[in-house]
C-alpha positions, -999 to +999 in steps of 0.1 A: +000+000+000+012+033-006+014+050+028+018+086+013-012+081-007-033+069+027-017+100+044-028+124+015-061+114+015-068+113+050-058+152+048-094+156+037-108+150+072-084+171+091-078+203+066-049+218+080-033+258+078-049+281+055-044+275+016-018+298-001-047+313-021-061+329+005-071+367+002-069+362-036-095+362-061-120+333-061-114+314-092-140+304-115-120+272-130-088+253-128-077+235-160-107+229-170-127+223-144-156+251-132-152+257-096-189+263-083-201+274-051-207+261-027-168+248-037-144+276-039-105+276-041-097+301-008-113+319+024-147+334+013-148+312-015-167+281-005-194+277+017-173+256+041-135+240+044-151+206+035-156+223+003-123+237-005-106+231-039-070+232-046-056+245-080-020+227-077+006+237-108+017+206-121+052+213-129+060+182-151+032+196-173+029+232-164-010+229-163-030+236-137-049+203-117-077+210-095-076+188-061-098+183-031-093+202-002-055+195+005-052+162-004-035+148-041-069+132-056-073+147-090-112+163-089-120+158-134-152+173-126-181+187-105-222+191-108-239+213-085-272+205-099-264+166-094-243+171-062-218+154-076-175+151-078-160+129-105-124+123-091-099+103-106-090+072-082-060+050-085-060+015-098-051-016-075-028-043-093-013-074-083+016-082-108+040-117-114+065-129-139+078-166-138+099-164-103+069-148-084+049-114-073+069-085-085+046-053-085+016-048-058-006-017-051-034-015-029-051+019-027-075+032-004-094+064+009-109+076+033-135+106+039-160+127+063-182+149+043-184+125+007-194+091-002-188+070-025-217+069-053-235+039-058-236+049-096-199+036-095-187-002-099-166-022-087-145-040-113-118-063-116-094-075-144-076-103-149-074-144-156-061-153-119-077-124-097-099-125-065-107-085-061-126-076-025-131-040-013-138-032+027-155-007+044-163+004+079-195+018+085-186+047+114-159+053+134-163+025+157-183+008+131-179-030+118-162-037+089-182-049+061-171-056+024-178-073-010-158-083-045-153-108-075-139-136-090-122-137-126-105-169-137-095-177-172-067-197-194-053-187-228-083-209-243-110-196-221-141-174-243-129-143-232-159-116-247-148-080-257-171-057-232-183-087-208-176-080-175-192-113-163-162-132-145-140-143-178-113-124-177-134-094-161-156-093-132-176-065-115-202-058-085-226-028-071-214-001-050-238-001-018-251+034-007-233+055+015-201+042+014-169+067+027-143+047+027-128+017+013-097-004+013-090-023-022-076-058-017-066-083-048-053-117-043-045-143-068-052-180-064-019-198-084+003-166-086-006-164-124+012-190-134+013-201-168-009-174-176+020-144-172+025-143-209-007-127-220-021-115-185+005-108-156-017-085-133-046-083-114-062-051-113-094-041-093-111-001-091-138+016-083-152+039-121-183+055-131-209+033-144-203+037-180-168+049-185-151+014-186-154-008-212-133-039-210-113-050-239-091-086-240-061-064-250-065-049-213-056-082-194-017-072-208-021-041-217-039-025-186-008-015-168-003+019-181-037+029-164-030+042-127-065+059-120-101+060-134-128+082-127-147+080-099-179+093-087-186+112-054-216+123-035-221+155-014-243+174+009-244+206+026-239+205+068-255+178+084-290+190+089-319+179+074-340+204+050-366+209+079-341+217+103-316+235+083-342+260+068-344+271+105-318+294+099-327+317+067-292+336+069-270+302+068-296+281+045-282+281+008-312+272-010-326+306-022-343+321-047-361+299-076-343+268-058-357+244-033-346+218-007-342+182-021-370+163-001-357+132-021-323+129-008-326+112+027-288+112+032-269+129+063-272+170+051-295+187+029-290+192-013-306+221-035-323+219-065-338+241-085-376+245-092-393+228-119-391+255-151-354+268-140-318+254-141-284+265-132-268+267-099-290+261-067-263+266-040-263+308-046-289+335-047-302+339-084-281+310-093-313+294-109-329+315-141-358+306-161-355+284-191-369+294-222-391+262-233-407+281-264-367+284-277-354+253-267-384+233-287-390+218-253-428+226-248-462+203-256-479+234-280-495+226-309-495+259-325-482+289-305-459+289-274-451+316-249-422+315-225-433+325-186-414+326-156-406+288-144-435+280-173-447+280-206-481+292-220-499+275-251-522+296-272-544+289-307-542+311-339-575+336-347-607+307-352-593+279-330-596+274-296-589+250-263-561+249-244-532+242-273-517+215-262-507+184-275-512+163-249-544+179-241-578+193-261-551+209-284-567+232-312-602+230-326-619+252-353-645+278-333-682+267-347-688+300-360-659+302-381-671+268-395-701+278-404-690+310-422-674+284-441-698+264-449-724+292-457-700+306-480-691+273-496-730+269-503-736+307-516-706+298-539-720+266-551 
């Protein structure tokens, strides 16, 4: 395990002196990442230190990398209107060659105010791999885990994108996870199987972003992290409680308190007819359904605050939409019609 990884992480939990961006500007990206409130890169910035973001130069590539709060994980990118951080985890791998193990890695993290999303899997690669992950639920909680098995030979069916135990194996992410500890273990040291797969590798990614390939059971080793999701709150309150206090709660303006999210904190949303960002006053403006070809009119649209209204042209009538009593011809109009159609005649 690498013990300056563990350390770097658990500097998320205990955020220590005051960044060196302090009193400067608060940035509106790094790289190319958008740093939204309630996340901020300095004092006055974010809404609290659990929400801190670090721009760090990287010197090898003279860009600028985004991390969380003081520690070295990578954030790729972040959703305020999801609650969400994609972070870029490292890999776990268990390698051999003929005279035994040569290469092993086991990662793991730790933190206080995110979990782990359960739109994440758990996979693991390889032909000789047993792949667990453990968790402790609390501080003085029991430990609790779950993983895979992959076994395969150099004849075994071995499907391109089939994660189903051949060669690649993967498993659910339970709900509110905050830590985990990746452990891989192989069952004959990958013998006779070292020429075309000599490592085990297990990591958490977003559901969607990996899609395994035979070539990765050799070729796999140039991969140290994949992208991970993580979910956040605000505080610890619920939305009742937290509301309590008008001058502290974030959810303002055309946003709303997620009743749907039953986690520890509160989330913001905004209301039905509005998007943008719910975590700061005005952050939420009113989208324009008319424009965006995103309404249910049958004939004429017009935009409202949070809404949209349907209208008919001159001689129709009802309520214009297309889900509904649409547009009908007005009786009198028809009979004009017809009238004049007969006089014609």
């Amino acid at each position: 395990m690498h013990i300056q990884l563990l350390v770097a992480i658990l500097a998320i939990a205990t955020f220590g002196s005051a960044s060196a961006q302090e009193g400067q500007a608060c940035l509106s990206s790094c790289g190319n990442v958008a740093i939204t409130f309630p996340f901020g890169s300095g004092e006055g910035c974010y809404h609290s230190r659990d929400f801190l973001v670090t721009c760090n130069l990287n010197q090898s590539s003279g860009e600028s990398v985004p991390l969380l709060g003081e520690s070295t994980i990578v954030i790729s990118n972040m959703s305020t209107s999801k609650s969400e951080v994609e972070v870029m985890a490292f890999v776990a791998r268990d390698c051999y060659n003929s005279s035994g193990p040569v290469d092993r890695n086991e990662p793991s993290m730790w933190f206080t105010d995110f979990r782990i999303s359960a739109k994440n899997k758990f996979v693991a690669i390889g032909c000789d791999t047993q792949a667990y992950f453990s968790k402790r639920r609390g501080i003085n909680g029991s430990s609790y885990g779950t993983g895979c098995i992959s076994r395969c030979g150099r004849d075994s069916l071995i499907t391109n994108g089939s994660c189903s135990g051949v060669g690649c194996c993967e498993v659910a992410v339970p709900q509110e996870i905050r830590s985990y500890e990746i452990e891989l273990s192989s069952y004959t040291n990958h013998v006779n199987i070292t020429e075309f797969n000599p490592c085990s590798y297990g990591f958490f990614v977003e559901e969607g972003k990996y899609n395994f390939s035979t070539t990765d059971l050799l070729d796999f080793g140039s991969v140290r992290k994949m992208p991970m999701l993580l979910d956040w709150a605000v505080g610890n309150s619920t939305c009742d409680i937290a509301r309590r206090d008008a001058d502290s709660f974030l959810c303002k303006g055309n946003s709303e308190c997620d009743q749907d999210y039953s986690g520890p904190g509160y989330r913001c949303r905004c209301q039905e007819g509005y998007e943008g960002n719910p975590y700061v006053a005005n952050g939420c403006t009113n989208i324009n359904e008319c424009e965006r070809g995103t309404h249910d009119c049958e004939d004429e649209c017009v935009d409202t605050q949070g809404s949209y209204e349907c209208s008919c042209r001159k001689g129709y009538s009802g309520d214009g939409r297309k889900q509904g009593t649409g547009c009908t011809q007005d009786q009198s109009k028809l009979i004009k019609i017809v009238v004049g159609t007969s006089a014609g005649s």
